[in-house]
C-alpha positions as semicolon CSV with decimal commas, in nm:
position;residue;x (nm);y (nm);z (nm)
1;X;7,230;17,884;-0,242
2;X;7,076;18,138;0,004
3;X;6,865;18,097;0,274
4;X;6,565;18,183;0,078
5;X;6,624;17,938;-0,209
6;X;6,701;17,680;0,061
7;X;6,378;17,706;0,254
8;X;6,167;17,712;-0,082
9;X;6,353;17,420;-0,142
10;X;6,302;17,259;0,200
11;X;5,955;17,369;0,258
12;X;6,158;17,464;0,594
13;X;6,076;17,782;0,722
14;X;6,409;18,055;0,772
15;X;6,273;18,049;1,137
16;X;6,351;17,683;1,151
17;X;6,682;17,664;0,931
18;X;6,845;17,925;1,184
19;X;6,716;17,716;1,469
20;X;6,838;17,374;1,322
21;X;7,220;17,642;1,305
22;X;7,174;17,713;1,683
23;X;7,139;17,396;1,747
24;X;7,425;17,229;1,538
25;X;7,231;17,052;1,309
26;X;7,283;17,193;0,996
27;X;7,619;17,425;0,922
28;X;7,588;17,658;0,642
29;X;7,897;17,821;0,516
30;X;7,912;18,214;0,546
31;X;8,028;18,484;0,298
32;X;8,205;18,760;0,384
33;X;7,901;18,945;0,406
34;X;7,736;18,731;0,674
35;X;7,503;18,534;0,402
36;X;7,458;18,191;0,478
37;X;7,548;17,965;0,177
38;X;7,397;17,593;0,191
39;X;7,453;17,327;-0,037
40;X;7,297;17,046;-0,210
41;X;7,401;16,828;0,042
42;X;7,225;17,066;0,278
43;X;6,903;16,936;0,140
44;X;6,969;16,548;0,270
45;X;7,085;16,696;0,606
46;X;6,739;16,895;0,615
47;X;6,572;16,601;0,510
48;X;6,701;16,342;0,818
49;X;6,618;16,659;1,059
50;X;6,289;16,655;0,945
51;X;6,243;16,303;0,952
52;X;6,393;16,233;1,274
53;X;6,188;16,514;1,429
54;X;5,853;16,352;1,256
55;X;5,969;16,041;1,479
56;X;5,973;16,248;1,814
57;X;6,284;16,273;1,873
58;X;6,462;16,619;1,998
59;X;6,699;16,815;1,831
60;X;6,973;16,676;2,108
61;X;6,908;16,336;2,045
62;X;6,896;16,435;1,655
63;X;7,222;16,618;1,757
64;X;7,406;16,267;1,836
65;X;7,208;16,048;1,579
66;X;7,215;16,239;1,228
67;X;7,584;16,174;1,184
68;X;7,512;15,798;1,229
69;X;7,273;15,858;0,937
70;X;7,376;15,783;0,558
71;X;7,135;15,920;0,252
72;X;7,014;15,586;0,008
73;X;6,814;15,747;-0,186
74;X;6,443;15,875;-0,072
75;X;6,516;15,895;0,303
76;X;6,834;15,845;0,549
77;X;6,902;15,509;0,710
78;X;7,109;15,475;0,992
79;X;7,464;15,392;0,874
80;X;7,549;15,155;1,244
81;X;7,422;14,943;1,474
82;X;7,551;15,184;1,769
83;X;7,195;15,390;1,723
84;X;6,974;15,112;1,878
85;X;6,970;15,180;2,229
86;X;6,962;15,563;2,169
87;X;6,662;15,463;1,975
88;X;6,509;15,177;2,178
89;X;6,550;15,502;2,455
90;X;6,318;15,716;2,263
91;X;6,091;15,476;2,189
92;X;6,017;15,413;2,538
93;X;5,979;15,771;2,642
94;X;5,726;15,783;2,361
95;X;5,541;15,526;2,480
96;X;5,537;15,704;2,855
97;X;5,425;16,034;2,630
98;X;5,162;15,834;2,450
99;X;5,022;15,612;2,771
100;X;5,016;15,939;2,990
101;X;4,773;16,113;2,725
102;X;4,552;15,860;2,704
103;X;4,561;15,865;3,092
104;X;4,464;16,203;3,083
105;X;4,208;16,108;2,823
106;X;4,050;15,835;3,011
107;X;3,997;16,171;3,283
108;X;3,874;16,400;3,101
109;X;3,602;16,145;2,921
110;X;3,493;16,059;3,298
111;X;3,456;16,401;3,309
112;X;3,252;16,456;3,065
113;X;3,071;16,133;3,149
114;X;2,995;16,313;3,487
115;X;2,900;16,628;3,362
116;X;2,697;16,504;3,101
117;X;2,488;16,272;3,373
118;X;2,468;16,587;3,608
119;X;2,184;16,736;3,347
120;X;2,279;17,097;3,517
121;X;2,227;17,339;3,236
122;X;2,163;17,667;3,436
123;X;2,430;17,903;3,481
124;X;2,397;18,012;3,840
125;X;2,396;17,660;3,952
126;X;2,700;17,587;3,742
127;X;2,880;17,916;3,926
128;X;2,743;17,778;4,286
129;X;2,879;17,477;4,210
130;X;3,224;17,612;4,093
131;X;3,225;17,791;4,419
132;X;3,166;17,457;4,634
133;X;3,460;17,273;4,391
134;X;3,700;17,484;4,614
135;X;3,614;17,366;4,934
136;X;3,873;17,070;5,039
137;X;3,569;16,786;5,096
138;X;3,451;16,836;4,734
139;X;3,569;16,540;4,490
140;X;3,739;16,584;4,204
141;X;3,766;16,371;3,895
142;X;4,070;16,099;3,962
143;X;4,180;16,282;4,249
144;X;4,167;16,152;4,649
145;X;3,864;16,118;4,796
């Protein structure tokens, strides 16, 4: 089928199918013509890129992983053991992801904590004090002090 058919099928934007080409996940055959022709087996490929980029994971890591990956069905399973610490790897760069955003979280609620206690609601003392925030003994929220 043609790239049109395929991303209707997929719910995978063209954008996205040529992207998953450049990148070596998915390899459609050509016509003479230059057409890209996918086929049904396409589909499951599509499928385990999707998934495996709903789990975080790049398309490099994706790259090495999907042929590791066997279709049972509804979704791929990985077909060997060999994935684990390529996924026990991604799991804890996650989990550095996920703990530095609620750091930055934790921040930005002091921040609002602080501006909310400050009770400044007129402009020209907001813009003085925007001017003073560049001077080097003014404190800023989680930085030195």
């Amino acid at each position: 089928m043609r790239m049109g058919e395929f991303s209707r099928r997929t719910g995978v934007s063209q954008r996205s199918l040529r992207y998953y080409e450049e990148q070596g996940l998915l390899r459609p055959d050509r016509r003479p013509s230059g057409y890209r022709e996918y086929e049904e087996a396409d589909l499951v490929t599509v499928r385990g890129i999707r998934m495996l980029l709903a789990a975080g994971l790049n398309t490099a890591v994706i790259a090495e992983l999907l042929p590791c990956m066997v279709d049972e069905g509804r979704v791929l399973e990985p077909a060997c053991s060999s994935m684990l610490p390529d996924l026990h790897r991604e799991r804890a760069r996650i989990d550095e992801a996920a703990a530095a955003l609620l750091a930055a979280r934790d921040r930005l609620d002091a921040l609002i904590e602080l501006t909310a206690e400050s009770g400044v609601t007129d402009e020209e003392a907001c813009a003085a004090a925007g001017r003073g925030a560049n001077r080097r003994d003014h404190p800023v929220v989680g930085g030195p002090r």
